[in-house]
N, C-alpha and C positions, 0 to 999 in steps of 0.2 A: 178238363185237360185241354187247355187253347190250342195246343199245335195239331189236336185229332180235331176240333172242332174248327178251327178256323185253320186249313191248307191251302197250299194254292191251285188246287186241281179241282174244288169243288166250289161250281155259283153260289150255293145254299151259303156260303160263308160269307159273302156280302149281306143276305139278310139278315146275319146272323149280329152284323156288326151294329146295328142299333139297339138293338135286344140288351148285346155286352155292356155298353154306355149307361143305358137306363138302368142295368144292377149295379153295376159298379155309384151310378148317383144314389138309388135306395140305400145300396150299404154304406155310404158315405152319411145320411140321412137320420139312420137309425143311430151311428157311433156319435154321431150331434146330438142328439135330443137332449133338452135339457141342458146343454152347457150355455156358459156366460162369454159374455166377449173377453177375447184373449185366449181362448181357449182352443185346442185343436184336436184331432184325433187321425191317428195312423196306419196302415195295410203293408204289411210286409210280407209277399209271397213269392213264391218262385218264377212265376209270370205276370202278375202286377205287383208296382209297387205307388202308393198313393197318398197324398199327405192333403187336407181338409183344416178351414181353417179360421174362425169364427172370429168377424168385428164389426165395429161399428163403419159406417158406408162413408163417412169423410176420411176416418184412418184408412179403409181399405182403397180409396183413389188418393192418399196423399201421396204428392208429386216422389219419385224415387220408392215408392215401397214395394216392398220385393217378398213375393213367396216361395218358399222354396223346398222342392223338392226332397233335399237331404235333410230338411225339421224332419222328414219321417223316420230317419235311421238310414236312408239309403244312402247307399254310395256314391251316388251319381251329384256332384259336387257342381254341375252346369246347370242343369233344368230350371226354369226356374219363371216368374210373371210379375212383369209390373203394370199397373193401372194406370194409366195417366192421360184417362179419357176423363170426358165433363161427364157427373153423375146424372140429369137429366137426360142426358143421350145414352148413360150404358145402363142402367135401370128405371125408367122413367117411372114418375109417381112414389118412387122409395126415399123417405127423407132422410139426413146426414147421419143421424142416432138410429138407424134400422140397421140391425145386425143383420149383415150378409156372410153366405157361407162360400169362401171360394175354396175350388177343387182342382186339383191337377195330380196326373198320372201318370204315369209309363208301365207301355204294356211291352214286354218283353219278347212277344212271338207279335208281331205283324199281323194283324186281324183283315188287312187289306194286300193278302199278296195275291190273292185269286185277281185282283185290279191288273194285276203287270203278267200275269200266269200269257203264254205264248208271244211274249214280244221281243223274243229273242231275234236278231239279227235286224231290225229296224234302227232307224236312224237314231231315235231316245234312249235306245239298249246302248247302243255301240258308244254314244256321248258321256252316257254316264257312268261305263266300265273304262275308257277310254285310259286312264291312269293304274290300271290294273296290270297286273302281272300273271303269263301262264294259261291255267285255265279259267281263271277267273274272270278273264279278258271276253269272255264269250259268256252267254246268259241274257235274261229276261233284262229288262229294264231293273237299275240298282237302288233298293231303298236305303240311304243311309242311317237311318234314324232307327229308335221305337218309335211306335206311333203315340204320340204325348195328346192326352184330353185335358181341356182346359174349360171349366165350367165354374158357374157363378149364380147360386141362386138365395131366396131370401130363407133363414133360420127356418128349420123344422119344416121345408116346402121340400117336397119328392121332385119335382119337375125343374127344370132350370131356367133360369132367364135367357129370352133371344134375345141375344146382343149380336149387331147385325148394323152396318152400316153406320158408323165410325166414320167421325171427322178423319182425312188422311195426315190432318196439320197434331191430332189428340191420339194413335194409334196405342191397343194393347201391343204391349213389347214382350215376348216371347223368347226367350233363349232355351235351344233341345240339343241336349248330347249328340255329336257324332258317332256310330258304332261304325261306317267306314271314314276315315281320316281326308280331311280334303290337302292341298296343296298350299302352300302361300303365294299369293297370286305374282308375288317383287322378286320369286325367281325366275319366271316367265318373260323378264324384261330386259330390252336388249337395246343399245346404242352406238353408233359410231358416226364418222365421217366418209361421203366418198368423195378422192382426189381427181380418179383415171376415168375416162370410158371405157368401159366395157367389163370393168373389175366384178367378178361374182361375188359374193358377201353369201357365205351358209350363218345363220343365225342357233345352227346347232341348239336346236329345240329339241326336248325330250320324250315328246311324241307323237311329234308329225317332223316331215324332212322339210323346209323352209329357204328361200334366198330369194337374194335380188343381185337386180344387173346394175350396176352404176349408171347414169345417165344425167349429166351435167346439163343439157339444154334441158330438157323433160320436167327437173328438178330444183335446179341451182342457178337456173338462167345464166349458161352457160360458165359457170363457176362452181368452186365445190361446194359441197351444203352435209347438214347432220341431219342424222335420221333417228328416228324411236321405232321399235317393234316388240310388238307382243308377241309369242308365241300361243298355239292354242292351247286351252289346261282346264278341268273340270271347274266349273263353277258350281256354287250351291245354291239349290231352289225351293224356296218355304211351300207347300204342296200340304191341300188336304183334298178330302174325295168328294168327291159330287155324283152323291148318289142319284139324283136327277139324272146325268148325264152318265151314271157308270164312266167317268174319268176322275185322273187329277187332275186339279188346276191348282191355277196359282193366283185365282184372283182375289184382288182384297188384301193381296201378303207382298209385301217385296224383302230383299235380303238387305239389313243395315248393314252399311260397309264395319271394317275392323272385324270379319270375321275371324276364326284362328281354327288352324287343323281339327279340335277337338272342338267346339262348339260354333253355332248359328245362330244369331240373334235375327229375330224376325219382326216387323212390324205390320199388325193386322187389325182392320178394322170389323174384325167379328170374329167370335168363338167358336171352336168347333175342336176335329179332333186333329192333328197337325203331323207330317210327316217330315222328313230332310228327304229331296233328292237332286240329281247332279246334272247338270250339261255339258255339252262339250262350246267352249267360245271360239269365237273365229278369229284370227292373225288380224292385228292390226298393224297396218304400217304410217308412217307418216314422215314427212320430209320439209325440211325448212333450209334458210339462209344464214340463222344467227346462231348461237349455239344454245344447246337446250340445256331448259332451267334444271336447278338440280330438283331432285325429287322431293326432299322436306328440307325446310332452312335450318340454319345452327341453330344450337339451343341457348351456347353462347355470343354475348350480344358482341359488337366489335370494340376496341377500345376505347375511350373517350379522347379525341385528339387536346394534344395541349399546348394553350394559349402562348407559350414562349417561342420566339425566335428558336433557328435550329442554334447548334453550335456553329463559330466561324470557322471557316474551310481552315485545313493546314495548308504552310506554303510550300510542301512536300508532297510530292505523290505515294500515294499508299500503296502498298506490297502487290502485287500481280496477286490475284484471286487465285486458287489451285481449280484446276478442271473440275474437281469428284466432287461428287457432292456429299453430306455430311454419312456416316458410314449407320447410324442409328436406326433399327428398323422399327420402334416403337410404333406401336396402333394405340389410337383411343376411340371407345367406341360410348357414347352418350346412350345410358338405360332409361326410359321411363314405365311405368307399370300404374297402373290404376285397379282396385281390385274393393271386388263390394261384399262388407263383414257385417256382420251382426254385432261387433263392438267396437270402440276405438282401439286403436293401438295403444299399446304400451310402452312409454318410453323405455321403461328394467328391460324389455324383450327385443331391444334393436338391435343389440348386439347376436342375438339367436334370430333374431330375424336377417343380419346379413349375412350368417353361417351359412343359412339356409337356403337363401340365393343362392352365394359362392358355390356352393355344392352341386343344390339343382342347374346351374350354368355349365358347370364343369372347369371350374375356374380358379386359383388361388385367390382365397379372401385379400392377403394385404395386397390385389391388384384393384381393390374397388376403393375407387376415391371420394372424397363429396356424397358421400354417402345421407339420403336425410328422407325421412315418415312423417307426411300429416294424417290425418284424419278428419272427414267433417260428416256432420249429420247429416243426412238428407231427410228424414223425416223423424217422425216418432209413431210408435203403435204399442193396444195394450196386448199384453200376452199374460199367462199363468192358467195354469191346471187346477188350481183348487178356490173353487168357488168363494171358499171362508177367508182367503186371504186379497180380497179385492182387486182391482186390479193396476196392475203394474205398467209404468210405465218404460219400456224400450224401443232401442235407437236402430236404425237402418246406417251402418254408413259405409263411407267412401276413401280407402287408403289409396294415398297416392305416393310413389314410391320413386325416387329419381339417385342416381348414381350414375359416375363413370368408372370403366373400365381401363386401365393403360397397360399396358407388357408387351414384350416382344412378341413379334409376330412368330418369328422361328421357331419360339416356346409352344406355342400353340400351337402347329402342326396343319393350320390353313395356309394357302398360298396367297389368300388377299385378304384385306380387311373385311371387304365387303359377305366372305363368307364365314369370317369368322363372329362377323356380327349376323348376319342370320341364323348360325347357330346356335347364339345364345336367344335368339329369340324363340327360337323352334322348342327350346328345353327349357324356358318359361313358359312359354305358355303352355305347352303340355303338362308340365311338371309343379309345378309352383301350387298350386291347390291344394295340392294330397300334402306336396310337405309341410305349407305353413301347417295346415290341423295335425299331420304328426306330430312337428316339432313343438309348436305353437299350441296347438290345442284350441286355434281358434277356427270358426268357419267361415271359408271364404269363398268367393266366387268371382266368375265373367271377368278373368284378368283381360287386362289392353295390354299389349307389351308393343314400345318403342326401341328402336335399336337403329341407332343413326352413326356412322363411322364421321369422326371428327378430322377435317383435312387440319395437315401439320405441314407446313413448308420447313424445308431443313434449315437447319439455324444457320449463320451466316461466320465465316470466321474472320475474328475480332480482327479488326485495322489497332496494330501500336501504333503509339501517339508518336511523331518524331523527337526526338531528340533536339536538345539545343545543343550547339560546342560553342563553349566559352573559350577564346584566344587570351592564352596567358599572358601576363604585361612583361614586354621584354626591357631590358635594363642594357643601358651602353656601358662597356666595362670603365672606361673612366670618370662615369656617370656614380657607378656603382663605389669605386675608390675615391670618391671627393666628399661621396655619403658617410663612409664608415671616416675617414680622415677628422670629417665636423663632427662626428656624433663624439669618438674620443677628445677631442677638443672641450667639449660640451662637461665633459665627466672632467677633466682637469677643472678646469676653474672652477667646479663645485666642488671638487676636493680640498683646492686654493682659496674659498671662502668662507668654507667651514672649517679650516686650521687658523686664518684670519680672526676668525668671531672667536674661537676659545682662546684665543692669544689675547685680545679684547678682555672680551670678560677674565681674566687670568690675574689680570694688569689693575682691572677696575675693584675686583678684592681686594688683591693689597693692598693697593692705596686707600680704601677703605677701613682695613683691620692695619694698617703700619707695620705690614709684613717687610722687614727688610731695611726697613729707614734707621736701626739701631743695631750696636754690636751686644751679639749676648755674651753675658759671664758666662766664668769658667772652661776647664780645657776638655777637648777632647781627650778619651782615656779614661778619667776620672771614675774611682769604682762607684758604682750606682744602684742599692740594695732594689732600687725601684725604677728597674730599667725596661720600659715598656713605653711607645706613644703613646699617651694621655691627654686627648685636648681638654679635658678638666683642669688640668695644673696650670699656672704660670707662673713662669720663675723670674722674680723680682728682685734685683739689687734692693742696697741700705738703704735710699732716697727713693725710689721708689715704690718699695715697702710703706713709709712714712706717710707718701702722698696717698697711696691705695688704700690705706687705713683712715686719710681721713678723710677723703671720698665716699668710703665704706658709711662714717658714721654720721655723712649727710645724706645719706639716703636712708636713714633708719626713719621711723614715723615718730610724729611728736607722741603720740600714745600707742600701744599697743596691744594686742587683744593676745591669749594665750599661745595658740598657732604662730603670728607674728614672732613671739619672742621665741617661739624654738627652733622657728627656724633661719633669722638673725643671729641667732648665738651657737649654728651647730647643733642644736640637741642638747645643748650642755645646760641648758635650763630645766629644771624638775618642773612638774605639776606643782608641788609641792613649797620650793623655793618661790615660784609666780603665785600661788596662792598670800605668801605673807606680806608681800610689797604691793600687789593688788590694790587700786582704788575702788571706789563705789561704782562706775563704770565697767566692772570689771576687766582694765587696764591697768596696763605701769605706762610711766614717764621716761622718756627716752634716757635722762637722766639717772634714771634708778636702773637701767636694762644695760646701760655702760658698767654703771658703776659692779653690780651684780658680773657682766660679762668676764671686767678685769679680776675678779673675786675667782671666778670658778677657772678661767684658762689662761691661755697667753692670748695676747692682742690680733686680729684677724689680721692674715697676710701672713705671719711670723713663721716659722718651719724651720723644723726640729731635725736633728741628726740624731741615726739610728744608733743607742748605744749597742745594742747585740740583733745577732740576725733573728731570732724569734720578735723581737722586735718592730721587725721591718717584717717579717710577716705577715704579723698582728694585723698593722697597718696594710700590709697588702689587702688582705680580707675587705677591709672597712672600703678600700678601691672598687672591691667586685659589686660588692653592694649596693656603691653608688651605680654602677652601668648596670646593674637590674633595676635599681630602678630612682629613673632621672628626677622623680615628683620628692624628690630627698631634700634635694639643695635648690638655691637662686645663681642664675649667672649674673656676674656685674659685670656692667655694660662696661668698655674700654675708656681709660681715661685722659680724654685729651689727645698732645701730643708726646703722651708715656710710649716709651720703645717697648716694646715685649718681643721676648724670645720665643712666647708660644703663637699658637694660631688662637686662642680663647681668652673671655673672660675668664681670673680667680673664682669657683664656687669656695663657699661655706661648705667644708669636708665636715661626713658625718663624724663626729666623735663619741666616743665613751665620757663616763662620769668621771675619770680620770685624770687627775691634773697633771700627769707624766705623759701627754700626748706627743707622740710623736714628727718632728718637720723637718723639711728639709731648707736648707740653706743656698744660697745660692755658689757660694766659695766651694761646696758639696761638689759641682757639677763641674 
């Protein structure tokens, strides 16, 4: 039972505490025996909890390898040791392939409180409760921690290697759970300007009362100057005991910066058994002339300026600027996280990986922008439990986790950026462990968490471009009246030239076709069975008729082919009839195609009066026929200077077989 065997009211419990160590290595000793590298074995009890851890001595210093505590089942997700001393210096004489066993433990009751037993109201008590609240605030000196063993000895050996004096450039790196919480040290920090002499400045620190007096000559050489102060605040102190000297000390350990509330990483040049405890720091102040740096640079770089000339100036002055400034209270607060797993990330899981954040921050997801996960190896080592199955090759690595945050600040319920980005760093780093392996399912450790408020000057509002005015063209009214006067002028004479030209041309027909040059027969009145324009017809007097007939049978061909003759003679030619007059050419003689012509009809040109109106019906039809279609008949060309009363050549009118064809006369009309 450790808390009856090791209390803090009895000395005997300091000897006790080496005794504890050497059984705790036997039983760690005995659970190895016999296994193979990669191999480990585990102690889960109410007051210790121990995890043991078997490999080969180049894997167990390869640079980044990390043991850890929760391989045993435990809870404690920080605890944890990396090797990253020269193997000739932390085990001398043991070569690369000798399997070493390393150990590490948390003992849940303080086997070293009889160490701090009546140092209550001393100066070490009061520094390290100092952050305390109530009755807390009073007591012995405060151990934060379990007290964590860390030991390292060669396979199936009960004793442990002294590793002791450690390169401080090569240190064993140690990270142990806090079981009291420390402070983040960036709220302790404080800055302004002074203008006045004599101005008091309270630095409202939260646990000591703090100020200063302005003093412009003292400080600013005689001008004003900006200043930085710390407040004072518990610091954390890597601490183990020195039984030599019945104290702690702290030698051989310092604290690596990037601590975080719930854990301490510690770097020490020797093994032993390690405690957390606290101090109180002292106010620093400082004072200068220029203004002071900011604390960490952006993350984003600045723009890339571009090689073009600007735009040219307008020859207008642009709008008066409004006083206020842009009314947007948007925060963005730049995240970075670094966190060390036992596997790589998974791309499938990013999306449950930034739930998980969002959550643990206290944040709405769609506020996280740029959101992005690498992962990299930092070493390799073998692990596996079963001897039969060789051994396995696994990774050490290193997620690095980077996003911005943007939303209203209003939303969020802080009054400044500045604290609403320490807030999310506060519930990262406390938080983010437990949820990834809830969520995740994976194991993860020793998060970094950055949290940098990204300055935004308010946006500027836009300059319109000016405007050009264009002056309309103005017009003199008599200017305007001499325009429209020529333009109508313009439109007559081209109305005047194009009644000219068809007067022309008009003139040059007729006189071409003998339109006009003769009187036609017959009277107006006259009844006319076949009373329609028809430039097909022409009406021919006696002499006329004569001549046009024997015009007609000079243009007949000296021979002619079947086609020819039918359509020289009207149609009034058979196939039949052309077949017997036929020569061997298959042609007749123009002489046989008259003679044949006069045989079958009256003479071309000749036209018949209707004796009855079906008649002239008849004939009407044989009209239609031709204007459907014109490929019937030939026009003869005009002859000479013949007068005609029509506008056309005589065609050859389709006729029937009929030697009672119907025509008209000219005395008809």
């Amino acid at each position: 039972n450790l808390p009856q065997v090791y209390n803090d009211s009895s000395p005997v419990s300091l000897t006790r505490t080496a005794n504890f160590t050497s059984s705790l290595g036997m039983l760690s000793a005995g659970q190895m025996l016999g296994k193979t590298s990669g191999q480990s074995a585990n102690l889960l009890a109410s007051g210790v909890q121990m995890h043991t851890f078997r490999e080969e001595a180049d894997n167990v210093l390869a640079p980044g390898s990390a043991i850890l505590l929760s391989s045993s089942g435990s809870s404690d997700t920080s605890t944890q040791v990396v090797f990253d001393a020269v193997l000739s210096e932390l085990a001398p004489g043991v070569q690369g392939t000798d399997l070493l066993d390393v150990r590490i433990a948390s003992m849940g009751k303080n086997i070293f409180d009889y160490a701090v037993f009546h140092t209550a109201g001393t100066a070490a008590a009061v520094g390290s409760r100092m952050d305390q609240q109530g009755a807390a605030k009073d007591g012995d000196i405060l151990l934060r921690s379990n007290a964590t063993l860390i030991e390292i000895s060669e396979s199936d050996k009960l004793v442990p290697l002294s590793v002791g004096g450690l390169s401080a450039t090569d240190p064993i790196v140690i990270t142990i759970a806090a079981t009291t919480k420390f402070a983040d040290p960036n709220e302790f920090k404080r800055e302004g300007m002074c203008e006045t002499n004599g101005v008091v400045i309270d630095f409202n620190c939260n646990y000591t009362t703090n100020t200063h007096t302005c003093d412009l000559a003292q400080y600013g050489g005689g001008g004003h100057y900006f200043w930085d102060f710390t407040c004072p605040y518990v610091a954390p102190l890597c601490m183990w005991y020195d039984e030599a000297n019945s104290v702690f000390s702290q030698d051989g350990c310092v604290v690596k910066s990037g601590y975080t509330p719930e854990a301490v990483t510690c770097e020490c040049t020797h093994l032993t058994t390690f405690v957390l405890g606290g101090n109180q720091t002292e106010p620093q102040f400082s004072a200068f002339n220029t203004p002071a740096p900011t604390l960490e640079p952006s993350l984003r770089p600045t723009a890339v300026p571009t090689h073009l000339p600007t735009a040219q100036p307008t020859f207008q002055p642009t709008h008066v600027p409004t006083s206020q400034p842009s009314t947007l209270d948007t925060v963005a607060v730049a995240i970075s996280m670094s966190l060390s797993a036992t596997q790589a990330h998974n791309p499938a899981q990013e999306a449950a990986l930034k739930t998980t954040i969002a959550t643990t921050s206290g944040i709405d997801e769609g506020d996280i922008q740029g959101f992005t996960v690498t992962s990299v190896a930092n070493r390799r080592r073998r692990l596996g439990e079963d001897p039969k199955a060789g051994r396995r090759q696994l990774a050490s690595y290193t997620w690095s986790i980077s996003y911005s945050v943007v939303s209203s600040l209003g939303a969020t319920g802080y009054s400044s950026a500045s604290d609403y980005a320490a807030a999310m760093h506060s519930s990262l780093t406390s938080g983010i462990v437990g949820a990834i392996q809830t969520n995740l399912g994976v194991t993860v450790s020793s998060p970094v968490v950055s949290a940098v408020v990204l300055t935004r000057s308010p946006t500027p509002e836009p300059v319109p471009m000016p405007t050009i005015t264009r002056a309309p063209t103005v017009w003199d009214d008599e200017e305007e009246e001499a325009s429209y006067a020529l333009l109508a002028l313009f439109i007559c004479l081209g109305v005047a030239a194009a009644f000219a030209g068809a007067l022309r041309l008009r003139h040059v027909y007729e006189k071409h076709h003998g339109i006009g040059q003769g009187q036609g027969g017959g009277k107006a009145g006259d009844d006319l069975e076949l009373a329609r324009p028809n430039p097909l017809v022409t009406i021919l007097d006696t002499s006329q008729e004569q001549n046009a007939a024997s015009h007609f049978e000079s243009m007949i061909p000296k021979r002619l082919d079947a086609e020819q003759a039918m359509n020289f003679s009207g149609h009034l030619f058979s196939q039949e009839e052309f077949d017997k007059v036929k020569g061997a050419d298959d042609k007749i003689s123009r002489a046989d195609f008259l003679a044949k012509k006069h045989e079958t009809g009256p003479r071309h040109g000749a036209y018949h009066s209707y004796s009855s109106e079906e008649e002239g019906e008849e004939d009407d039809d044989r009209f239609d026929s031709i204007f459907d279609d014109p490929d019937q008949f030939n026009v003869i060309q005009p002859l000479g200077n013949q007068s005609y009363t029509g506008v056309t050549p005589t065609p050859s009118l389709p006729r029937s077989s009929s030697t009672n064809s119907p025509s008209i006369h000219g005395s008809d009309v």
